[in-house]
Structures are given as structure tokens and as C-alpha cells.
VOGU-3710 file (C-alpha; in Angstrom, 3 decimals, decimal comma):
1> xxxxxxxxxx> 0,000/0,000/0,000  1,197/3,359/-0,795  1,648/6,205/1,427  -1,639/8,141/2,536  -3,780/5,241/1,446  -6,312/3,243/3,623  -7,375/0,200/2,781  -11,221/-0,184/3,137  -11,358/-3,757/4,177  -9,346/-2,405/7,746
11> xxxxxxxxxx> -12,392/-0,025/8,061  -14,559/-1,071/11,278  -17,664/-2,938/11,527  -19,775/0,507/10,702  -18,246/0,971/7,027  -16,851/4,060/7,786  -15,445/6,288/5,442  -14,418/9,747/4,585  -17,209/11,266/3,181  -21,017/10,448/3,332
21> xxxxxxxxxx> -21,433/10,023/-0,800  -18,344/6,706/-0,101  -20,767/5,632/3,015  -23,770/5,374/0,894  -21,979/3,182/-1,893  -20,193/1,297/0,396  -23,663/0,577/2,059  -25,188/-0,310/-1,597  -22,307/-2,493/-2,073  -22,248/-4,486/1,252
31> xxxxxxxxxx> -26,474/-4,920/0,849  -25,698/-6,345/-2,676  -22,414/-8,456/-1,537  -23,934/-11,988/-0,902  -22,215/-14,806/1,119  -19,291/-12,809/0,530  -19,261/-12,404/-2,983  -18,493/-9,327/-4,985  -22,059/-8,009/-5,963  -23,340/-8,316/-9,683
41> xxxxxxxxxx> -22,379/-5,321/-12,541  -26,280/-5,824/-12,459  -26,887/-5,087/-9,507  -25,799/-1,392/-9,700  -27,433/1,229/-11,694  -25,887/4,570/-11,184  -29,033/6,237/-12,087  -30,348/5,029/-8,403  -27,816/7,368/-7,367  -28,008/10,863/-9,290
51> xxxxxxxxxx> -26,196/13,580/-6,578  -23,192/11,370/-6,912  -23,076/11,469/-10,837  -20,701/13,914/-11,159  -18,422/12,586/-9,247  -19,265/8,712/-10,191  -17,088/6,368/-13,299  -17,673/2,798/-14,185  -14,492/0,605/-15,139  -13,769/-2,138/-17,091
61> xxxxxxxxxx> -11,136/-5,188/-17,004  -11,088/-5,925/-20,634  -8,557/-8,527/-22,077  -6,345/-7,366/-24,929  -3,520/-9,223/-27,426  -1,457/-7,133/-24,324  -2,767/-8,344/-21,349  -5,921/-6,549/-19,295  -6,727/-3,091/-19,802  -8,555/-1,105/-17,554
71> xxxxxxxxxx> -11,177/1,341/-19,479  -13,887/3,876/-18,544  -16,960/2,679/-19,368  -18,926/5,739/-18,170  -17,371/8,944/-15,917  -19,011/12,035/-14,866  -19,269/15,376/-15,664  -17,018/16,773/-12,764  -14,558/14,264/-13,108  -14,697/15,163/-16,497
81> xxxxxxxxxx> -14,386/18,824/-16,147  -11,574/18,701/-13,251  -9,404/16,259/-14,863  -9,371/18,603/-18,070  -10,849/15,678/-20,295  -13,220/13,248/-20,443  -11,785/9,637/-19,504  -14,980/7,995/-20,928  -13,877/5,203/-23,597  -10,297/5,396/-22,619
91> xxxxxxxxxx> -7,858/3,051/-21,316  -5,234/3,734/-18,581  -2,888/3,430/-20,831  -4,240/6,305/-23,040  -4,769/8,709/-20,058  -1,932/7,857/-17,448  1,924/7,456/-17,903  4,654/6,890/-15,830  4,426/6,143/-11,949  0,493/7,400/-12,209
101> xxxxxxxxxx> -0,214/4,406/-14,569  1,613/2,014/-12,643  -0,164/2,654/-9,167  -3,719/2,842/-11,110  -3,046/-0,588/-12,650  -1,909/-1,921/-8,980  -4,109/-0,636/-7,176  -7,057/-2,023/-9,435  -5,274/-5,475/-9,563  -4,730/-5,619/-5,593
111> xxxxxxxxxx> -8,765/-5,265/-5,705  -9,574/-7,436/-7,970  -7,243/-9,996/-5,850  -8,566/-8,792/-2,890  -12,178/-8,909/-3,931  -13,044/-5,956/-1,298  -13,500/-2,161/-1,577  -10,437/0,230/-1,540  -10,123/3,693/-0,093  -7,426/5,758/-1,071
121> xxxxxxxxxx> -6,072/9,105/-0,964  -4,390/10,572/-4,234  -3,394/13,365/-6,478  -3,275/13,809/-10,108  -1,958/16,322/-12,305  -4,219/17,895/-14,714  -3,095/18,059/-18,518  -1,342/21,031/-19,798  -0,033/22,250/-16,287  -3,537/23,126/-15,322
131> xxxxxxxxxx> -3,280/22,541/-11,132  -3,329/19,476/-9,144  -6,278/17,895/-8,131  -6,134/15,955/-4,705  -8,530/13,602/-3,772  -10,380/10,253/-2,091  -11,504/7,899/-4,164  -13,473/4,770/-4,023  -13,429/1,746/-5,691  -15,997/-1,090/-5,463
141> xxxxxxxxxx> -15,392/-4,594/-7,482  -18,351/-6,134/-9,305  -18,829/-9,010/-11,455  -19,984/-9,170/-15,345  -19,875/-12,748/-15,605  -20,307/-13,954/-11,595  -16,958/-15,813/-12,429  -14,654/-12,612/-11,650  -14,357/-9,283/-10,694  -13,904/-7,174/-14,255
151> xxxxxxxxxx> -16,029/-4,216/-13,369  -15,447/-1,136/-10,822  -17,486/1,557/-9,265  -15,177/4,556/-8,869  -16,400/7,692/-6,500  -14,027/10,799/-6,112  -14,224/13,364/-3,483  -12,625/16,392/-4,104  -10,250/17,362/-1,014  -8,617/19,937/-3,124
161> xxxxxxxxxx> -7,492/21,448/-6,766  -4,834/24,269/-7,288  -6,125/25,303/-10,863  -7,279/28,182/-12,502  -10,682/28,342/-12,602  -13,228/30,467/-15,001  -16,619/30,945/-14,610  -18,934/30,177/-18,296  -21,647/30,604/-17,843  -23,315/29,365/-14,809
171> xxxxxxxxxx> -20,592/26,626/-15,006  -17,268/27,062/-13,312  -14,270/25,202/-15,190  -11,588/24,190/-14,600  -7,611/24,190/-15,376  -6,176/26,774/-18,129  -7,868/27,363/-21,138  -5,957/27,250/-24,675  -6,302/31,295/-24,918  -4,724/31,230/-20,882
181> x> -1,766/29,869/-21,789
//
């Protein structure tokens, strides 16, 4: 485990976590978790759940001529907007490099081995030298198939982001602009 994570599965008895949004997934997720199993994809529709939206991504372990790839099935508009692109469609690989990549692929591996939740604190630097965004973020394992765990819930809480900021609109954005640089 990296420094300034927390492993979920060390939480007490009461799930706790950071942030009421992570309780009330965690809860979902425990309710749905049978006999000790990782719940079914099925199970979870992220409708059910529209305040955390924003903040909200669906994974997938998808097998490749190159081994697994982990890709964003679905991610929301604030993770969207603060990471200074949309992930949706994209592999790790396409998004991440370096030591980034590498803990996001191990981290989602330990879960999948682990077949429990993980709670972690990170940071990320935005594209283009547009802040850094610090955060908790959530992962729950599901099951596709009910063979193995190749789907993830991901929540983010937003602790922090040193960015630029504009307000459009009604909307405020995030990270530098092409005409701020």
C-alpha cells in the first residue's frame, strides 16, 4: 500500500469512510455483496444514485492481445471537467503514464485480488499544467460474468485542486484554457 492510502477492508464494523457520498456506496455495495461475494455489474445502476453522478465512473477489465486493460466505461461530468478531459472510452494506458499508470493498474489489480473495496487518498496532475487535483476515491469490485471481478465503481471526493478556474456561464471550469496559456 502506498503512502496516505487506507485500505477499506481495515475499516470497522460501521463501514466508515471519509465522506457520506463513499458511506452510501459502500452501504449499496455491502447490501448487494452476498455470502461474501463481490455483488453483480447488475446489480448497480448509477441512475439510483443521481447527486453522486458527477463525481461517479464505471471501469472495465477488458482482455487485450497485451494483457488486461482497464477502461472507462462511463465517468461524470465533474470528473470530467476537473481532470481537463473526459476519460470515458479510454484506457489507462491512453490517459496515465509513468508512476500514475503504474499505481492505477496496482491498485485495481490488488482489488480485484482482494475482492473488497479500496479507499485511497491521491493526487493527479491535470493536462497542460492546469493545477493538481487531490482527492479520495473509491473503488468497489463487481462481477460481469459472476466468475470474476472485471467491473469497478469509482467515487471521487474532491479534497482539493490548485487550478485556474473560469466561470462560463453558470458553469465554473476548470484548469487553463488554450487562450490562458
Amino acid at each position: 500500500m502506498n503512502a496516505g492510502e487506507t485500505d477499506v477492508k481495515a475499516l470497522d464494523e460501521q463501514h466508515r469512510t471519509p465522506h457520506p457520498h463513499q458511506q452510501e456506496l459502500l452501504t449499496f455495495w455491502h447490501a448487494n455483496s452476498r455470502d461474501g461475494a463481490v455483488p453483480p455489474r447488475a446489480s448497480f445502476d448509477p441512475t439510483a444514485f443521481p447527486r453522486l453522478l458527477p463525481r461517479l465512473a464505471l471501469i472495465a477489465r477488458e482482455q487485450s492481445d497485451g494483457g488486461p486493460v482497464f477502461r472507462y466505461r462511463l465517468a461524470g461530468s465533474e470528473i470530467a471537467a476537473r481532470a481537463g478531459r473526459d476519460p470515458t472510452g479510454k484506457s489507462f494506458q491512453e490517459l496515465y503514464e509513468g508512476e500514475y499508470l503504474s499505481a492505477g493498474i496496482a491498485i485495481y489489480n490488488k482489488v480485484i485480488e482482494q475482492g473488497q473495496p479500496h479507499l485511497s487518498r491521491n493526487s493527479f496532475q491535470v493536462p497542460n499544467n492546469a493545477g493538481l487535483l487531490c482527492y479520495d476515491r473509491l473503488i468497489l469490485p463487481l462481477t460481469s460474468t459472476g466468475a470474476s471481478i472485471d467491473r469497478f465503481i469509482l467515487h471521487i471526493t474532491v479534497l482539493s485542486q490548485s487550478s485556474k478556474t473560469k466561470l462560463v456561464g453558470s458553469f465554473t471550469t476548470f484548469g487553463a484554457t488554450p487562450k490562458d496559456n
